[in-house]
C-alpha positions in Angstrom: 0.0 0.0 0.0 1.5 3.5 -0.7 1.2 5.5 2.2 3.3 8.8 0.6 1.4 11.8 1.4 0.1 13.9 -1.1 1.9 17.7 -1.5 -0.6 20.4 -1.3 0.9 23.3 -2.5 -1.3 26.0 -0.1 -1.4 29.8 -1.9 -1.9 32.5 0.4 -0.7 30.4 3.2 0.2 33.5 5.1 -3.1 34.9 5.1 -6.1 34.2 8.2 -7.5 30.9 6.5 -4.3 29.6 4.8 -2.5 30.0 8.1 -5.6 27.8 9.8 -5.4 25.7 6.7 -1.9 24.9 6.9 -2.3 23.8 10.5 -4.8 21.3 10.0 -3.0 19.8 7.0 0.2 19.3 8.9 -1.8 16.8 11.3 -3.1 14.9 8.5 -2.5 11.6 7.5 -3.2 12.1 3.8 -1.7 15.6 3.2 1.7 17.4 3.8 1.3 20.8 3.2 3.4 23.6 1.0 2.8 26.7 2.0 3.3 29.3 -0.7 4.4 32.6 1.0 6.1 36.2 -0.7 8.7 36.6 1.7 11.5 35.1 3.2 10.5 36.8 6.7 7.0 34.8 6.4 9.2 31.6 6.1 10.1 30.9 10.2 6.3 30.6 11.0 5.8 27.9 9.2 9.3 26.4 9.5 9.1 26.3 13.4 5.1 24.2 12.6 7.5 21.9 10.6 6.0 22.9 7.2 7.7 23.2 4.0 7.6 26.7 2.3 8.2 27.9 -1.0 8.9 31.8 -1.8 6.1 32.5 -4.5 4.8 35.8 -5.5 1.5 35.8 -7.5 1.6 39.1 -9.2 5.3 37.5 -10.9 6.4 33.7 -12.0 5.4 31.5 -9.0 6.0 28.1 -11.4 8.5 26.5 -9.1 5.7 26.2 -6.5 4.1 23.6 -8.4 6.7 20.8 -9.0 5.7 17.5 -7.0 2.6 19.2 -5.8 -1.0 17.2 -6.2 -3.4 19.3 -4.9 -4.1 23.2 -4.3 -5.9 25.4 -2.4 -6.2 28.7 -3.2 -6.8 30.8 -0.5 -5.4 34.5 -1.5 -7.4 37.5 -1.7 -7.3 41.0 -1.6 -10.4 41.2 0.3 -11.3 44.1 -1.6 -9.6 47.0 0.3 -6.3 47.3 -1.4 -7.5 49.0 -4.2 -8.4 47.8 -7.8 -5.3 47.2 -9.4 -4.4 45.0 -6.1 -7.8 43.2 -6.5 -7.2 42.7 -10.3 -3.8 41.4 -10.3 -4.3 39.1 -7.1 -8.1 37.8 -7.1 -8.5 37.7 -10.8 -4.8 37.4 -12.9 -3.1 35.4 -10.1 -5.9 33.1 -9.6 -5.9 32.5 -13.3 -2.3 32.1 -13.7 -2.7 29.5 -10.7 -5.5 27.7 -12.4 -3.4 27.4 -15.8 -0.8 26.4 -14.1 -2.9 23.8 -12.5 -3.6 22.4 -15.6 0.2 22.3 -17.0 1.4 20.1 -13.6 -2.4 17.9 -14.3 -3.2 19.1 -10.5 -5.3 15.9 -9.9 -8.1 18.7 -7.2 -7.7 22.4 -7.5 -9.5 24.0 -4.5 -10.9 28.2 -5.3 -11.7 30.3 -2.5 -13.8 32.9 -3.9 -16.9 34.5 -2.2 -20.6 35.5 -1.9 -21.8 36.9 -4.7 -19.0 36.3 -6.7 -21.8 34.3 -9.4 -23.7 37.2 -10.0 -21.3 40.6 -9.3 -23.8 42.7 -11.3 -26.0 42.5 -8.2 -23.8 44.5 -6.1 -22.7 46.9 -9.0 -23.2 50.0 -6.1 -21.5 48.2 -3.2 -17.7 48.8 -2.9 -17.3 45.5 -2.9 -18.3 45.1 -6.5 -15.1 45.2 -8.3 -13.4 42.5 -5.9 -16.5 40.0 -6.7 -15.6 41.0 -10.5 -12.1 39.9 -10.0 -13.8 36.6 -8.3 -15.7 36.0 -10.8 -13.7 36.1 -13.2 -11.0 33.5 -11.8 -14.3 31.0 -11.3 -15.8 31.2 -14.6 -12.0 30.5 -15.9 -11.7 27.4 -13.5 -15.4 26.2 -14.7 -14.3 25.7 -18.1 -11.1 24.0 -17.8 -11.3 20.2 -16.9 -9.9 20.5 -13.9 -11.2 18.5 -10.7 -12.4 21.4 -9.0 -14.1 23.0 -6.1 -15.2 26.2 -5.9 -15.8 27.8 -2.2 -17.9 30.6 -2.0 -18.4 31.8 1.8 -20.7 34.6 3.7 -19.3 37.1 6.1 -16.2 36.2 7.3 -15.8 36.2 10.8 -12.9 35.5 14.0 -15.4 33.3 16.2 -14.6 29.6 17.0 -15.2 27.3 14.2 -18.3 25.0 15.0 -17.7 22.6 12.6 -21.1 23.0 11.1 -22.2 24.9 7.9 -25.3 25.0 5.7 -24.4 24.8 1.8 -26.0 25.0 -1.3 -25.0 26.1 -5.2 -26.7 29.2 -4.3 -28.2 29.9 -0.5 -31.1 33.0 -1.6 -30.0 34.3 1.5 -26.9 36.4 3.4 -24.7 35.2 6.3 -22.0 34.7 8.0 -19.0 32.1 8.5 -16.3 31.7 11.0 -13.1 31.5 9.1 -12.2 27.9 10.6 -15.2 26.5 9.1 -14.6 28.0 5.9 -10.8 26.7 6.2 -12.4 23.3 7.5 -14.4 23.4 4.4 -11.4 23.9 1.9 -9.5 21.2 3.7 -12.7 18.6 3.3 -12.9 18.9 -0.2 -9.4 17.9 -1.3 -11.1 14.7 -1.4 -11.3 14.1 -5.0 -15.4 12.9 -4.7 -16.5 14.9 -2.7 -18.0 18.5 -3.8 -16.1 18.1 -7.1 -16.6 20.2 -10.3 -19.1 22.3 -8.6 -19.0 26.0 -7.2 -21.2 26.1 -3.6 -22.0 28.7 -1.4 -21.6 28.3 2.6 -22.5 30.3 6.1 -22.9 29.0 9.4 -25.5 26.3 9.9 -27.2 23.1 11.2 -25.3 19.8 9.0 -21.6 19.0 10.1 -19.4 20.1 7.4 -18.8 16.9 5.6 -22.6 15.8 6.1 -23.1 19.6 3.7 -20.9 18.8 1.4 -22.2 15.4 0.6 -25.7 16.3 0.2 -24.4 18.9 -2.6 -24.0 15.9 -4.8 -26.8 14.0 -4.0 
């Protein structure tokens, strides 16, 4: 039996859900992380965690983050307050570059944090949020039409409460809500599982089901 770990290369490791991400997949038994970071300063927190960085920047060639890698998660963002060129260049170009990529290295799950709202931007064309769910938008509609395995995460409010481990999910909710940012991290983590949530873009808040019990019934 061959009990080699899978790499999953992590992008925007250094950020508030790929640092949560990071730590569960350095417990797991199926996974050894990668954690993509810009800087060589970012590099001792997740040395002294005993996980493997690469320096990768995505707004310039970030290639070498992909060799022996099977799975990714992307987890970057701009969140939408660094201005639109920041937005542009890191939610839409470097998500696409990373989903290309993806496809070069045949990525066997590519994981896409993206967010509320990013499936219909037009909706929230007078909130100043509207250009970072273009960006969004844009890197999921690029991921939908490749043939990657894929998973596209698409969560409410972000928020710094303790995960609960439970989530309500649906390919689109009708409603607005919130999420704690270890559930959503939780969530990214589940679905590296090849069959489950797979080629399908889902949105999540906080709910009732037990994450992997919301993620099944998406497929059913």
């Amino acid at each position: 039996m061959n009990t080699k770990k899978q790499k999953v290369l992590i992008i925007g490791a250094n950020g508030s859900i790929g640092k949560i991400i990071s730590n569960l997949l350095k417990n797991s038994p199926e996974y050894s992380p990668v954690a993509m970071i810009r800087k060589e300063s970012q590099k001792k927190y997740f040395e002294d965690l005993g996980i493997d960085t690469i320096i990768g920047d995505l707004e310039k060639d970030f290639e070498v983050a992909y060799e022996g890698i099977s799975k990714v998660i992307f987890a970057a963002g701009s969140g939408g307050s660094t201005g639109p060129e920041k937005t542009k260049s890191v939610d839409q170009e470097g998500a696409i570059k990373s989903i290309d990529l993806a496809l070069k290295y045949k990525i066997e799950k590519f994981v896409l944090l993206s967010s509320m709202g990013a499936g219909n931007p037009e909706d929230f064309k007078d909130s100043q949020l509207f250009l970072y769910l273009l960006a969004k938008n844009k890197a999921d509609e690029h991921l939908i039409k490749t043939d990657l395995n894929y998973s596209i995460v698409r969560p409410g409010r972000l928020t710094n409460n303790s995960g609960t481990g439970k989530i309500e999910a649906a390919k689109k909710l009708g409603k607005q809500g919130e999420i704690t940012r270890e559930d959503v991290a939780q969530t990214l983590v589940d679905v590296l599982d090849s069959k489950l949530a797979s080629v399908i873009s889902f949105e999540i808040i906080e709910g009732q089901d037990k994450i992997k019990d919301a993620l099944t019934k998406l497929q059913s």
